[in-house]
C-alpha positions in Angstrom: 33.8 4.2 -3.4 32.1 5.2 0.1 33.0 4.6 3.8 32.9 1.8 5.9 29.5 2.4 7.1 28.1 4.1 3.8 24.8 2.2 2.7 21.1 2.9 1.2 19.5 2.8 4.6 22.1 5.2 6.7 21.3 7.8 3.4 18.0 7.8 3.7 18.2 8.1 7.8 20.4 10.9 7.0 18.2 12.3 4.4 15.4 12.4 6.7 17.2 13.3 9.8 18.4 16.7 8.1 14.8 17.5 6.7 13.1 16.5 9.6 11.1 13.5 8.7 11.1 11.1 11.6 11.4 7.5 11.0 7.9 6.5 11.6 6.9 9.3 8.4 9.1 7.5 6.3 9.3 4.5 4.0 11.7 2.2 2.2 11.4 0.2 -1.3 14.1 -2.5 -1.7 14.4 -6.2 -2.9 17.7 -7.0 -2.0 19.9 -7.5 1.3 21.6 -3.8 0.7 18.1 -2.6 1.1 17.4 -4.1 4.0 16.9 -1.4 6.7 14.9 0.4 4.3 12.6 -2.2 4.4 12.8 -3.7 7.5 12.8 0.0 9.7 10.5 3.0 9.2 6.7 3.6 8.9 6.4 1.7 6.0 8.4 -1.0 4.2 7.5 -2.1 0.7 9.5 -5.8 -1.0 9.4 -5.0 -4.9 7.8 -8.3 -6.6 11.3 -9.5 -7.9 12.9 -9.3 -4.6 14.4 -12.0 -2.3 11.8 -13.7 -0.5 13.5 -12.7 3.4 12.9 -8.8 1.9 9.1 -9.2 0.5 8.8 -11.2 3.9 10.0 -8.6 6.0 8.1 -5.6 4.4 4.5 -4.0 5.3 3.5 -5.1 1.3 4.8 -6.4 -1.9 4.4 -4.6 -5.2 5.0 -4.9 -8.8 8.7 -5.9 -10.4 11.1 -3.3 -10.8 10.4 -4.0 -14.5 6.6 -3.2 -14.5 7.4 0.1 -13.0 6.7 -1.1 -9.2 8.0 2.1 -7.4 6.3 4.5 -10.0 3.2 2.7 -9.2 3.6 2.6 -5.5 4.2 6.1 -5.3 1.7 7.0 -7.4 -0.7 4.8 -5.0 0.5 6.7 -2.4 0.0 10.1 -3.3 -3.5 9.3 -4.9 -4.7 8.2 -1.2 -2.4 11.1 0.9 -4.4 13.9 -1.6 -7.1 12.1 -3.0 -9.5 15.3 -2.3 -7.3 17.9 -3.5 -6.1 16.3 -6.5 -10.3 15.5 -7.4 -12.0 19.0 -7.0 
């Protein structure tokens, strides 16, 4: 159970509000219509290859199926180009 308002995308505005991440610094991964704002708002927005066509549609990029590991990969993506030459001396 959860309020009236509770949803993925308020959390993860919450979430960053309270570290101090602004919304252009963060990104969302969804495929559905609860995941909406994740996609949809934020620096970057990322439709998962089995998602609704409106939610791949609205993202920055699609990426594998939540079945072949499509976040793993994306994040892995990610942190490869953020610290590419740290992570290769």
């Amino acid at each position: 159970m959860g309020g009236k308002d509770a949803c993925k995308g308020e959390g993860l505005r919450r979430v960053g509000e309270r570290v101090g991440i602004a919304l252009r610094e963060r990104g969302g991964v969804g495929e559905s219509l609860n995941e909406e704002w994740m996609v949809g708002a934020g620096g970057v927005g990322v439709g998962m290859g089995n998602g609704r066509e409106d939610i791949k549609e609205m993202g920055d990029d699609v990426r594998l199926r939540n079945d072949e590991d499509g976040v793993g990969h994306m994040i892995g993506e990610v942190l490869k180009q953020k610290y590419e030459m740290w992570l290769y001396k």
